[in-house]
Backbone bond lengths (Angstrom), bond angles and torsions (degrees), N, CA, C in turn:
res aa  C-N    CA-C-N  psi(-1)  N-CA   C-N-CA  omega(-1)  CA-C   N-CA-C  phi
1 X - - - 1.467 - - 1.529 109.56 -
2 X 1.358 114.19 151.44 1.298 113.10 -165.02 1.572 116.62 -94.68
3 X 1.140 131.02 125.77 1.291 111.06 -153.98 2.147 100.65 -83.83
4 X 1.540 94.83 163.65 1.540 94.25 174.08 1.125 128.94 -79.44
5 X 1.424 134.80 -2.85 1.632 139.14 135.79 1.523 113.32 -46.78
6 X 1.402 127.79 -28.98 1.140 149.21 -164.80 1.792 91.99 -85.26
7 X 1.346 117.75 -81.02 0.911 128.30 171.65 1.878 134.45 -19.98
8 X 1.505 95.07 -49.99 1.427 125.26 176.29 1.056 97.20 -52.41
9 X 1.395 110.41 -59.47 1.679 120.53 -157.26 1.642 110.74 -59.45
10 X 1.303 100.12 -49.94 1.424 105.44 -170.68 1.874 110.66 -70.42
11 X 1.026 110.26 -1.41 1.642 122.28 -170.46 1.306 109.49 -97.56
12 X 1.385 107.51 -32.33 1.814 114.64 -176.39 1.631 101.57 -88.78
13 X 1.780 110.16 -27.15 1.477 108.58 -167.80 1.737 92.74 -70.30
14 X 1.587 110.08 -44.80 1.317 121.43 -169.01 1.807 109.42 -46.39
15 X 1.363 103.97 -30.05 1.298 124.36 -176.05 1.539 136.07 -49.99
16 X 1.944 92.60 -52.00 1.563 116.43 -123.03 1.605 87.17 -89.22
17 X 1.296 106.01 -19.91 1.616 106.14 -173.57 1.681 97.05 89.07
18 X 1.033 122.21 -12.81 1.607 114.53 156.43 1.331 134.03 -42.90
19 X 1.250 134.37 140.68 1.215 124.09 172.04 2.014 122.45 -66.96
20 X 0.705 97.49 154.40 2.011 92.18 178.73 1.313 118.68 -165.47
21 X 1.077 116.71 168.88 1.768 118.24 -161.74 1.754 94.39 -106.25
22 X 1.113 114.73 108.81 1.345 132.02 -179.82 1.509 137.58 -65.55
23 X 1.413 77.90 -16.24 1.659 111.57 -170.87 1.717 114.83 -84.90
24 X 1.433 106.40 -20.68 1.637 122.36 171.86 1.486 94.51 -33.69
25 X 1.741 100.07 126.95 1.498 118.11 157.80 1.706 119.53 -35.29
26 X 1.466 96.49 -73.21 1.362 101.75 168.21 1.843 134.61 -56.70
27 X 1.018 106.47 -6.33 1.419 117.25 177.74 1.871 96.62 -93.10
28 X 1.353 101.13 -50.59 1.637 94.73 -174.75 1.758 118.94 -67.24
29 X 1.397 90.33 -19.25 1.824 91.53 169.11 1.627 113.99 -75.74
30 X 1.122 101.00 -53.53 1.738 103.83 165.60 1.246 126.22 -43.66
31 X 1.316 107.98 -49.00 1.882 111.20 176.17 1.809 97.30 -76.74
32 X 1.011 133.51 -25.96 1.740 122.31 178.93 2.162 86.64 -76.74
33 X 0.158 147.47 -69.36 1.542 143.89 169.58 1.485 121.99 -7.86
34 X 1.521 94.71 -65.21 1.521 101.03 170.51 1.327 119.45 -85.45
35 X 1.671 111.55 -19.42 1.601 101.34 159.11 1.933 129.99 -45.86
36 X 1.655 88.15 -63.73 1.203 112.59 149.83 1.887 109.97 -0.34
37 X 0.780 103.11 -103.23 1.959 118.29 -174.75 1.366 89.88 -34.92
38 X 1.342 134.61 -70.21 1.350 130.81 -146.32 1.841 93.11 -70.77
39 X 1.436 119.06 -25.68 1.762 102.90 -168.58 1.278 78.96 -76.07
40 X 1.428 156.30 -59.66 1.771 160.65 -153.78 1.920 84.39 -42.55
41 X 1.003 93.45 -81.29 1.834 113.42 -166.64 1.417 99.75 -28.42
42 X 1.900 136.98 -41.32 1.120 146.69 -171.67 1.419 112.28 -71.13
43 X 1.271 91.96 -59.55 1.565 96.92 178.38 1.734 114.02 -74.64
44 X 1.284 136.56 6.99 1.177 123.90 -179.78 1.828 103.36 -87.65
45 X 1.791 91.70 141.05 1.906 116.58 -165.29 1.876 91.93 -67.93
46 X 1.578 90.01 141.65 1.626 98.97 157.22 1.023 124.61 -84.97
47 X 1.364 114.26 79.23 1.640 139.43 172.85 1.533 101.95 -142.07
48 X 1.593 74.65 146.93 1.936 96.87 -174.74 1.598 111.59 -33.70
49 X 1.369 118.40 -39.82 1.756 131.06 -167.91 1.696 89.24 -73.97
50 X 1.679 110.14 -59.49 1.526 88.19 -168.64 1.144 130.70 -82.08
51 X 1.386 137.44 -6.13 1.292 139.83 127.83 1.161 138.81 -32.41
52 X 1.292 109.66 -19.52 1.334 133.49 164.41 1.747 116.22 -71.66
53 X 1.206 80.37 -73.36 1.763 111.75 162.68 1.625 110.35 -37.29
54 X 1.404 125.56 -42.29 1.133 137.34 -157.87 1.409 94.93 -82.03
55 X 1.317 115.88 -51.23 1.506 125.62 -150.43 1.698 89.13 -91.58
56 X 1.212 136.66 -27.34 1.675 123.05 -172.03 2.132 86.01 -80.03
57 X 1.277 118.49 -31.68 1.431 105.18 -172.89 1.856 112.86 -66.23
58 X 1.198 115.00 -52.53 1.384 113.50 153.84 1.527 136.35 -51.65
59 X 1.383 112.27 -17.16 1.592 116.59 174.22 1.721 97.44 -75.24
60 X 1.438 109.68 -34.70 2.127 114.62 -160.95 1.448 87.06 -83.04
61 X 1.707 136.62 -8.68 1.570 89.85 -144.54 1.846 70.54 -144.92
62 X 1.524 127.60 -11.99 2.042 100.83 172.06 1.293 106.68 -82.11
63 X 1.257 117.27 147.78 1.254 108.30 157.29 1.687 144.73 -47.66
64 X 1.161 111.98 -27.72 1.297 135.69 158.34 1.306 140.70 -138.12
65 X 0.785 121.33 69.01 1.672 135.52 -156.63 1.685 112.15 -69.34
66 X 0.815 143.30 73.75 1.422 150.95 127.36 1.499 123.99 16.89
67 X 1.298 131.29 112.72 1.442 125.30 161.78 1.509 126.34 -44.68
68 X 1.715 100.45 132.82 1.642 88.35 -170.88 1.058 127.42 96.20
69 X 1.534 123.51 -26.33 1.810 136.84 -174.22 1.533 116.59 -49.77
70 X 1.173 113.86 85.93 1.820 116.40 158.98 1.708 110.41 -70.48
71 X 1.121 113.46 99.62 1.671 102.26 138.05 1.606 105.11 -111.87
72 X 1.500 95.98 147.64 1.652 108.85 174.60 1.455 115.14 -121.82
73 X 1.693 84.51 128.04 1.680 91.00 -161.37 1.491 109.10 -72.51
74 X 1.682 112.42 162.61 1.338 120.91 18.52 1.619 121.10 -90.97
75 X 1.125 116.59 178.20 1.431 100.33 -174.11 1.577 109.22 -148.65
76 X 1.447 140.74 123.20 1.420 119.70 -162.91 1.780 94.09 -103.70
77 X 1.453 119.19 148.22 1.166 115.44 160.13 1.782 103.33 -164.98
78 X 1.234 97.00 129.88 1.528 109.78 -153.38 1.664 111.82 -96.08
79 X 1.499 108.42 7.04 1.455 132.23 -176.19 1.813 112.72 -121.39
80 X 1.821 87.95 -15.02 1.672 98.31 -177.79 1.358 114.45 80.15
81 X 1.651 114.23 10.06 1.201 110.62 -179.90 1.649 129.60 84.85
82 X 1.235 97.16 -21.42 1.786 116.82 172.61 1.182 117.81 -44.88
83 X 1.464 131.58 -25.74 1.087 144.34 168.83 1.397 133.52 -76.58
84 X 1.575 123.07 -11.04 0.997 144.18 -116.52 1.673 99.59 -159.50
85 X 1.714 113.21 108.97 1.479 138.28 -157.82 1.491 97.75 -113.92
86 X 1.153 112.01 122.14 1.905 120.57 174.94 1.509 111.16 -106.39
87 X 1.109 147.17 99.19 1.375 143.58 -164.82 1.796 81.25 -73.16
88 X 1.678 122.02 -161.17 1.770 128.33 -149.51 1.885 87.65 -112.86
89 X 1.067 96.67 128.83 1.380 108.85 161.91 1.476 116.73 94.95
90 X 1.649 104.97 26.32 1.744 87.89 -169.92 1.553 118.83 -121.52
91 X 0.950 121.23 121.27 1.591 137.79 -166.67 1.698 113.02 -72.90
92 X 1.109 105.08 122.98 1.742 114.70 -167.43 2.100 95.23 -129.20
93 X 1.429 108.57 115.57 1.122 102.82 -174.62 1.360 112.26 -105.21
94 X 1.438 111.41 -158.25 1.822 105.73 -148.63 1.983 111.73 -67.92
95 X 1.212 94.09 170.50 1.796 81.41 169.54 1.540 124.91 58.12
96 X 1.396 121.08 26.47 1.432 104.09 -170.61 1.964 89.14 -112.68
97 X 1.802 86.58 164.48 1.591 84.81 178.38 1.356 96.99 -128.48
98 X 1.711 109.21 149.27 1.354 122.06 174.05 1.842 102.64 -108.67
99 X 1.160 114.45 136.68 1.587 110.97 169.98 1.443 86.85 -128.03
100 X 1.269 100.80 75.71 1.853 103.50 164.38 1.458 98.97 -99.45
101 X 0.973 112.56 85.62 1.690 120.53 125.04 1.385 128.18 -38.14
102 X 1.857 79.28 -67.19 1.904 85.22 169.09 1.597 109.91 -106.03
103 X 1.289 111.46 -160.55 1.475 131.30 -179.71 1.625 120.01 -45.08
104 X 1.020 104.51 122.18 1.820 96.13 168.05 1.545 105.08 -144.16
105 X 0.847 109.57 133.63 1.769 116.78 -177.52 1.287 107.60 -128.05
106 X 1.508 128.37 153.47 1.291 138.89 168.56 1.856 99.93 -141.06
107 X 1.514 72.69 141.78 1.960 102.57 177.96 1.455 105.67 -73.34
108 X 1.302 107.98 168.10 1.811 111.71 177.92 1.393 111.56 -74.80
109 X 1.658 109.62 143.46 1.698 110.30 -174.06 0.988 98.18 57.89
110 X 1.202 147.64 69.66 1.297 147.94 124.98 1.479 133.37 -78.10
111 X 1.167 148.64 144.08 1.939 126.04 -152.38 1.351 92.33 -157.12
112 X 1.573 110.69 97.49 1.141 143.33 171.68 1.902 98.66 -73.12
113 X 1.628 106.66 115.80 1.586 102.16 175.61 1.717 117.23 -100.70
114 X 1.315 118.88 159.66 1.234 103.93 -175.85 1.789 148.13 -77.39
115 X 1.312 116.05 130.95 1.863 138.71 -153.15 1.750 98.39 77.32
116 X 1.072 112.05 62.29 1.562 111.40 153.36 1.720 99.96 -96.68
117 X 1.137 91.41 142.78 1.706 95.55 174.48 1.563 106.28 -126.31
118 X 1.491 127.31 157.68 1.143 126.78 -165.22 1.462 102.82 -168.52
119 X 1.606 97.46 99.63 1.735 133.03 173.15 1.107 138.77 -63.79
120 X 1.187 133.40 76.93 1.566 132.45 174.72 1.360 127.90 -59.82
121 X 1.379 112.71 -46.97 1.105 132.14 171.22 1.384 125.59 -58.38
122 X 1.430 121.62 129.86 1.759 128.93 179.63 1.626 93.01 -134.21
123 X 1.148 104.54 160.66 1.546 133.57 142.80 0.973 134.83 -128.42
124 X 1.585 124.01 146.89 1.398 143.82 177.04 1.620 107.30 -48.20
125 X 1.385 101.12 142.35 1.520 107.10 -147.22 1.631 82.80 -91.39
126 X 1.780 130.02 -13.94 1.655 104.30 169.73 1.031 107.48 -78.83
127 X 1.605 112.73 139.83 1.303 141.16 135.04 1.142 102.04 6.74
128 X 1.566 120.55 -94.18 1.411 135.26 -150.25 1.598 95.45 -51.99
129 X 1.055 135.09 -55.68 1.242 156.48 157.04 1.448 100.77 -3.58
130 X 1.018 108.11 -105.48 1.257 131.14 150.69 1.800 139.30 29.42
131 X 1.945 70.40 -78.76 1.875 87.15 -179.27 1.647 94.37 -85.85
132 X 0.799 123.61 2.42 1.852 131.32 164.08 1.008 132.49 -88.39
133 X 1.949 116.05 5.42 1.091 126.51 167.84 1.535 124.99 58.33
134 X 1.464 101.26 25.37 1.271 115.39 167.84 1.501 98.25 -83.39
135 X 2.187 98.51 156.44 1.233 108.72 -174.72 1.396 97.93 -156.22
136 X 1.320 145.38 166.62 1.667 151.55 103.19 1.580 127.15 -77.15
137 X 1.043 119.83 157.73 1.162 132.88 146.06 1.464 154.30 -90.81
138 X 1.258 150.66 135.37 1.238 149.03 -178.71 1.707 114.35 -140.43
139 X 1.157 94.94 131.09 1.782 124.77 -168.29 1.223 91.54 -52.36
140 X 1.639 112.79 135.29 1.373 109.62 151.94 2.055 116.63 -115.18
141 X 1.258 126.11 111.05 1.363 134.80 -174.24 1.514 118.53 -87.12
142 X 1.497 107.52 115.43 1.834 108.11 171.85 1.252 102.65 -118.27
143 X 1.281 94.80 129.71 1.379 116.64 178.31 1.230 104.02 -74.13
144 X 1.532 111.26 173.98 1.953 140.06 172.86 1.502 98.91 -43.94
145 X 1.493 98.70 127.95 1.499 109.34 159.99 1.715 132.37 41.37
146 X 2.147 85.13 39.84 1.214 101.75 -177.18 1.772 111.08 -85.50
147 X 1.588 107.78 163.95 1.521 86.04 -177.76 1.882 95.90 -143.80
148 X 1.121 86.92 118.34 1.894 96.96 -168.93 1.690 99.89 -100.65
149 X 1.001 101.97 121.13 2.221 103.41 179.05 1.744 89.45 -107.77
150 X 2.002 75.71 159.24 1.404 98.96 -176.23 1.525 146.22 -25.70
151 X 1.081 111.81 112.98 1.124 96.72 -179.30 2.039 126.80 126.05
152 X 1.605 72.13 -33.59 1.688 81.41 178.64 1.535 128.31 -59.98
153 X 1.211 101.67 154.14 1.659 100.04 170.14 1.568 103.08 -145.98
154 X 1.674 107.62 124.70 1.477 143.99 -177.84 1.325 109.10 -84.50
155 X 1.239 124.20 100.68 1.725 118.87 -165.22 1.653 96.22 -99.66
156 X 1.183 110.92 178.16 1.603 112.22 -142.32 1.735 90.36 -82.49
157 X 1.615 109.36 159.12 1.383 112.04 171.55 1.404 111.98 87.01
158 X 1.322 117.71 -13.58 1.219 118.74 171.54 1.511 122.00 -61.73
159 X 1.563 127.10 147.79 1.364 123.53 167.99 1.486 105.20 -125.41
160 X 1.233 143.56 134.54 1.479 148.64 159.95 1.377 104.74 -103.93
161 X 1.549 113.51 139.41 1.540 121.16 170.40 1.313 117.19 -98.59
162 X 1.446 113.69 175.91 1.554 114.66 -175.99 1.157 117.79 -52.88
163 X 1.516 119.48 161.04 1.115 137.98 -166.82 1.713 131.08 9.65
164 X 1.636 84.46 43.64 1.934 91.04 173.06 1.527 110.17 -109.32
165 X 1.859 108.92 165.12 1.354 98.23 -156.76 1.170 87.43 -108.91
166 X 1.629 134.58 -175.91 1.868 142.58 161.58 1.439 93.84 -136.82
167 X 1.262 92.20 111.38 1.524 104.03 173.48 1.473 112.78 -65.58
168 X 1.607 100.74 159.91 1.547 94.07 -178.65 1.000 153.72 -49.98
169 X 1.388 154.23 138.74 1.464 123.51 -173.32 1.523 117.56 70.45
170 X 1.312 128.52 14.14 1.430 133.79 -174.15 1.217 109.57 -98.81
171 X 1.657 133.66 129.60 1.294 129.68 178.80 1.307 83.02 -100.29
172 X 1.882 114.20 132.46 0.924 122.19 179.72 1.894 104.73 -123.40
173 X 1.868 96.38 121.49 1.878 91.65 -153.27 1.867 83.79 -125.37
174 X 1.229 126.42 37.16 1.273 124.32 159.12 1.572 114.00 -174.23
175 X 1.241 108.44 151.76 1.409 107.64 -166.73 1.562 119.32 -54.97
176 X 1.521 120.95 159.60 1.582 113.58 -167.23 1.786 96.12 -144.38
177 X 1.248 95.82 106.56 1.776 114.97 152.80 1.338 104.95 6.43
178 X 1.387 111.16 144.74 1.389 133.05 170.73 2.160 90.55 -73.32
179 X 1.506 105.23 158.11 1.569 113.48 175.27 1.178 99.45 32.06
180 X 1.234 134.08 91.81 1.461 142.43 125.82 1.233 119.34 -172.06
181 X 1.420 124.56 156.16 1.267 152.63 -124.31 1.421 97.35 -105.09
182 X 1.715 157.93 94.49 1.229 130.76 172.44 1.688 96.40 -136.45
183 X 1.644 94.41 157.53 1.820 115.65 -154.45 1.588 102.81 -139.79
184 X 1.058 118.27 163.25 1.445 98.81 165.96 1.794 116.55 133.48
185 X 1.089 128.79 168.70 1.114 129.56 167.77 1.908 109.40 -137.74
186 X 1.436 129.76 80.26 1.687 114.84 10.43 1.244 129.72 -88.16
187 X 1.261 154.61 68.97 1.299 150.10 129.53 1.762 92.84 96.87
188 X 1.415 107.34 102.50 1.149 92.92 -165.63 1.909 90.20 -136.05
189 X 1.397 126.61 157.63 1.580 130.65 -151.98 1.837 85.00 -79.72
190 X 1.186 82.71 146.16 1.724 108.10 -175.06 1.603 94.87 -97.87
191 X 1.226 107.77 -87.07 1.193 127.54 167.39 1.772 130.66 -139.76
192 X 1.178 140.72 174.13 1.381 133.73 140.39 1.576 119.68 -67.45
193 X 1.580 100.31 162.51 1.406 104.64 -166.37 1.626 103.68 -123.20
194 X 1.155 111.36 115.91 1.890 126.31 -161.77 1.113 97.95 -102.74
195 X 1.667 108.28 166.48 1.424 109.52 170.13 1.674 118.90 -59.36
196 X 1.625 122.17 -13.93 1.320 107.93 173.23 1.252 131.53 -49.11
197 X 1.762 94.52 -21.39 1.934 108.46 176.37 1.338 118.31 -45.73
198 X 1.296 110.40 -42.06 1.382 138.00 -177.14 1.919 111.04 -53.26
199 X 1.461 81.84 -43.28 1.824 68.05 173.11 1.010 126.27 -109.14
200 X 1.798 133.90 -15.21 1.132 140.66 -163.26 2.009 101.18 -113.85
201 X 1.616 131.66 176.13 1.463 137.73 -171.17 1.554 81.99 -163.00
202 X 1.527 100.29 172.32 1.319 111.08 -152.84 1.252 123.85 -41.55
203 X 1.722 96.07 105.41 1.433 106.78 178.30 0.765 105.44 96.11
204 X 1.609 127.94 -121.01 1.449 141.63 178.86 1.320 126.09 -96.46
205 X 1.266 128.56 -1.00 1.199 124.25 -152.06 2.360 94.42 -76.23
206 X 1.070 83.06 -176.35 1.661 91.26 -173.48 1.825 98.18 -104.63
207 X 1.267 109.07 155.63 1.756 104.36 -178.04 2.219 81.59 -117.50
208 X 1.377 94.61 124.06 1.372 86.25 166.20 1.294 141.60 -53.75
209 X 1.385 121.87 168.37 1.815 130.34 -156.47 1.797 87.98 -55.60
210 X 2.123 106.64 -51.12 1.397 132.57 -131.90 1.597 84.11 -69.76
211 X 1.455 90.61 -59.96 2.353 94.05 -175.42 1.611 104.05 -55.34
212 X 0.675 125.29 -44.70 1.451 111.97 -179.84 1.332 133.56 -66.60
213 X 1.304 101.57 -25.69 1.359 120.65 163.87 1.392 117.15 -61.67
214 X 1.625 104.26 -45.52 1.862 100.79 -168.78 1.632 95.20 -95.79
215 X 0.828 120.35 -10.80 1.984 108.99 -163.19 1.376 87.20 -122.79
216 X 1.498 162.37 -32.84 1.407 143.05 -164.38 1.867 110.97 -79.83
């Protein structure tokens, strides 16, 4: 068993944005560990007990667990998620993968759609490097009441601000403005998002007097 001085170490290295050899015995027992919890979390039954069950396995094993937190399994994360901060209310749907190595945080109301994947991990572009299973890391940050659709993938170092969307299918490989709209392969600004949002839904349609009244 790996001791928690042991543990520490490998969490700050996971951290530092340093490069490191990934391949350490003891690092690969630790990450089968935290794999571990997340295959438990997959396989738990949709019944009242395992939902239960489901949700005490994610309280022991994210790093910051958030009031309110839906993810719906299955869910891949190759760090177990330990790395990985949920501000209250934010919905992560089926199939998505985390390779938090390093840091990943999400803002409140945030709506993770389903097979978004989100990369911490890089390697050194030598070869030699390379086949040596050396790696670093870089944080990826979502802001408040961000909303990422299907498909996307957030490569490491990225930051998104509040309430902007990533259209589907967008590899998004540099940070993107608070309020605005960007799509693309690479992920490029659609538009900003104005108070007209407020009254109109796809496209043109009208948002009623009644919804606007109770939700604006």
């Amino acid at each position: 068993m790996i001791s928690e001085e042991k543990i520490r170490e490998f969490k700050k290295l996971r951290q530092s944005g340093e490069i490191y050899n990934c391949s350490d015995e003891d690092f690969i027992e630790y990450q089968h560990h935290l794999v571990q919890k997340i295959y438990e979390y997959n396989h738990t039954p949709e019944t009242d007990l395992g939902l239960k069950k489901g949700e005490q396995i994610l309280k022991d094993t994210v790093g910051i667990y958030g009031e309110n937190l839906t993810i719906t399994p299955p869910v891949d994360a190759n760090c177990g998620l330990d790395s990985v901060s949920f501000g209250k209310n934010v919905y992560v749907n089926y199939n998505c993968s985390f390779v938090d190595d390093g840091n990943i945080s999400f803002g409140d109301y945030s709506m993770i759609g389903p097979n978004v994947t989100f990369a911490t991990a890089a390697h050194p572009i030598s070869p030699k490097l390379r086949q040596n299973q050396l790696q670093y890391n870089k944080s990826i940050n979502i802001g408040k009441n961000v909303w990422i659709g299907a498909g996307a993938i957030i490569l490491p170092g990225v930051t998104i601000g509040d309430n902007s969307i990533i259209g589907a299918g967008s590899i998004v490989n540099k940070d993107v403005q608070s309020n605005i709209i960007v799509a693309g392969n690479p992920a490029k600004k659609i538009r900003s998002i104005t108070e007209k949002d407020d009254q109109i839904y796809d496209h043109d349609k009208i948002i009623s007097q009644d919804i606007r009244e109770k939700y604006l």
